[in-house]
C-alpha positions in Angstrom: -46.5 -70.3 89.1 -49.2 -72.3 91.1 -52.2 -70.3 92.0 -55.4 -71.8 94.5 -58.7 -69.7 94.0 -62.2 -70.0 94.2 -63.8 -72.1 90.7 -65.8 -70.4 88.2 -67.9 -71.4 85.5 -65.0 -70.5 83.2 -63.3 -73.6 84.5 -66.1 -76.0 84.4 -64.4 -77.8 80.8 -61.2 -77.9 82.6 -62.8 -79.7 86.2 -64.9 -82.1 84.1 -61.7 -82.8 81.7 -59.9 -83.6 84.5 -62.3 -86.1 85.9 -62.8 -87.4 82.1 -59.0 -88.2 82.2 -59.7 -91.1 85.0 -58.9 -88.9 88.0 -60.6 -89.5 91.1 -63.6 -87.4 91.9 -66.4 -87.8 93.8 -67.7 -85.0 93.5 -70.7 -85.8 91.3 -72.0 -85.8 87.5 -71.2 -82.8 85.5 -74.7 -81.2 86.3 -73.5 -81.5 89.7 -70.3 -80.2 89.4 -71.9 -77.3 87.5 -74.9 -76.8 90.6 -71.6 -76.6 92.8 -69.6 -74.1 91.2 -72.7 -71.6 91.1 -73.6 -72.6 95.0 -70.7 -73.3 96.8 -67.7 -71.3 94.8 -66.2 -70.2 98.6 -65.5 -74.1 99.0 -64.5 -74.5 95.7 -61.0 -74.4 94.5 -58.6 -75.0 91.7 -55.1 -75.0 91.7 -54.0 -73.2 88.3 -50.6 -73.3 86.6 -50.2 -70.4 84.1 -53.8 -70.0 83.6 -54.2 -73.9 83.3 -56.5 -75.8 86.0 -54.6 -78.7 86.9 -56.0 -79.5 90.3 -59.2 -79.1 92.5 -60.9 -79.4 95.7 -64.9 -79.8 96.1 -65.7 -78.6 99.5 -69.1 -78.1 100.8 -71.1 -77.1 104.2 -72.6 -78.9 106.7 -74.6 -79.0 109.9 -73.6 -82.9 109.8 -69.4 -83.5 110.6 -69.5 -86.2 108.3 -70.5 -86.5 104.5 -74.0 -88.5 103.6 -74.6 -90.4 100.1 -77.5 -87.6 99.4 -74.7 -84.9 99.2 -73.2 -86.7 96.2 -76.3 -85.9 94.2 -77.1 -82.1 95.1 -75.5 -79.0 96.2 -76.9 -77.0 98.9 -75.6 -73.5 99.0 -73.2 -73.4 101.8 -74.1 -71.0 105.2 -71.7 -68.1 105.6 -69.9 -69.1 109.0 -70.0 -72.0 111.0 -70.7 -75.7 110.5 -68.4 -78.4 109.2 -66.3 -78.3 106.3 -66.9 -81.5 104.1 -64.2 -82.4 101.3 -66.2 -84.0 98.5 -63.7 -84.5 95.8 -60.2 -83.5 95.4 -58.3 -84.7 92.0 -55.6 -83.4 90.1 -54.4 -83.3 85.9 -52.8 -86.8 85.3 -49.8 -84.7 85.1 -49.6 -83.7 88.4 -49.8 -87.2 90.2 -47.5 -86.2 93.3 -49.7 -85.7 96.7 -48.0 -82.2 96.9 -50.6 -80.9 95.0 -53.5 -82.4 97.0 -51.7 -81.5 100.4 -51.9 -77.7 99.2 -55.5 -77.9 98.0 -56.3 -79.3 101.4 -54.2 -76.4 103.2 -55.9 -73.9 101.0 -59.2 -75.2 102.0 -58.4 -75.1 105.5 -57.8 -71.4 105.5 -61.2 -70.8 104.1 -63.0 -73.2 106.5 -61.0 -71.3 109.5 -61.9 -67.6 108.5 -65.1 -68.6 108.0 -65.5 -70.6 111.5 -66.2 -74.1 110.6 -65.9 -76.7 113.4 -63.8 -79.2 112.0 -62.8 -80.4 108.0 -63.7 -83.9 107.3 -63.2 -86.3 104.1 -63.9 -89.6 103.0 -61.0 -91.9 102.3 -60.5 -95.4 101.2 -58.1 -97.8 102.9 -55.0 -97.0 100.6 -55.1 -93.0 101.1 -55.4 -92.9 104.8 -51.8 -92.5 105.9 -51.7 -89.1 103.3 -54.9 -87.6 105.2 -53.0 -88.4 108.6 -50.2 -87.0 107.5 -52.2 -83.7 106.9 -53.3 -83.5 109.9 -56.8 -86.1 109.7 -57.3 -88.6 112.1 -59.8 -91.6 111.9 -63.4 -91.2 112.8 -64.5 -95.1 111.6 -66.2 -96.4 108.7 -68.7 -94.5 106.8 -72.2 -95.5 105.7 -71.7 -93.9 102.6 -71.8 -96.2 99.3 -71.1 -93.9 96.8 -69.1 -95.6 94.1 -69.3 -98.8 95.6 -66.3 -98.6 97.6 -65.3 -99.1 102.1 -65.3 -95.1 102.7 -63.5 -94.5 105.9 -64.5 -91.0 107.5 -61.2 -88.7 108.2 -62.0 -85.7 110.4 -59.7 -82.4 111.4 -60.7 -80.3 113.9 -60.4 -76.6 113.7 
C-alpha cells in the first residue's frame, strides 16, 4: 500500500539511490539532500510502498514565489506558516515511471503547503513536462532565470 510522509535520515540511501538510478532530481548533491532532510522534513516527502521509498518530493520555503539558482546549493530551514511553497525536485524509482505517482506527491505537498498557509506552490518545468503540471492544476508564469543543469526552466505557479 502506498504511503506519503515526511523524509527522514533513514531514507537518505533510498532518495540518493533513486537519483543514482538516472531519475530526475534537482534537488541538489547528496550533502544537500542530506542539509534538506534535517531542515526542511515538513516539505519533504516520500512516497513508500511496503516500507520501500519509491518516490519523492523536495519542497522548500520561500519569501520569493519563484525558485533562484542559489536555492539549489543550500537549504534554508523553512518558516512555520506563510510564504511560498517551492518544489525543488520530484523523482520517482525507475519502476514507477507513470505520472500517477508524481501527481500524488504533488497533492500531498499541497495539503502541507495549505495547513500551513503558504501563498501559492510553484515548480520549475522544462518544455516537455508542462502540460502534466497544468493538468495539476499549474499554470505558466514565463521563463525562469534559473540555469541549473543547463537546461530552458519554465516557472509553473499554483495559487493557494
Amino acid at each position: 500500500m502506498l504511503e506519503i510522509n515526511n523524509a527522514t535520515m533513514g531514507d537518505y540511501g533510498a532518495i540518493v539511490a533513486i537519483e543514482m538510478m538516472g531519475v530526475r532530481l534537482q534537488a541538489g548533491t547528496p550533502e544537500v539532500i542530506q542539509d534538506r532532510i534535517a531542515k526542511q522534513n515538513d516539505t519533504f516527502l516520500v512516497a513508500r510502498d511496503d516500507q520501500r521509498v519509491v518516490g519523492l518530493i523536495v519542497g522548500a520555503v520561500s519569501k520569493d514565489e519563484f525558485i533562484h539558482d542559489a536555492m539549489y546549493k543550500q537549504a534554508a530551514a523553512n518558516e512555520a506558516t506563510g510564504g511560498h511553497q517551492l518544489v525543488l525536485g520530484i523523482a520517482q524509482a525507475a519502476n514507477y515511471g507513470d505520472q500517477e505517482l508524481s501527481a500524488k506527491l504533488l497533492a500531498a505537498l499541497e495539503k502541507v503547503a495549505r495547513a500551513a498557509h503558504r501563498e501559492t506552490m510553484s515548480l520549475l518545468s522544462l518544455e516537455k513536462d508542462i502540460p502534466f503540471y497544468e493538468k495539476n492544476g499549474f499554470q505558466r508564469a514565463g521563463v525562469s532565470d534559473v540555469k541549473h543543469g543547463g537546461n530552458t526552466w519554465y516557472n509553473m505557479v499554483k495559487k493557494l
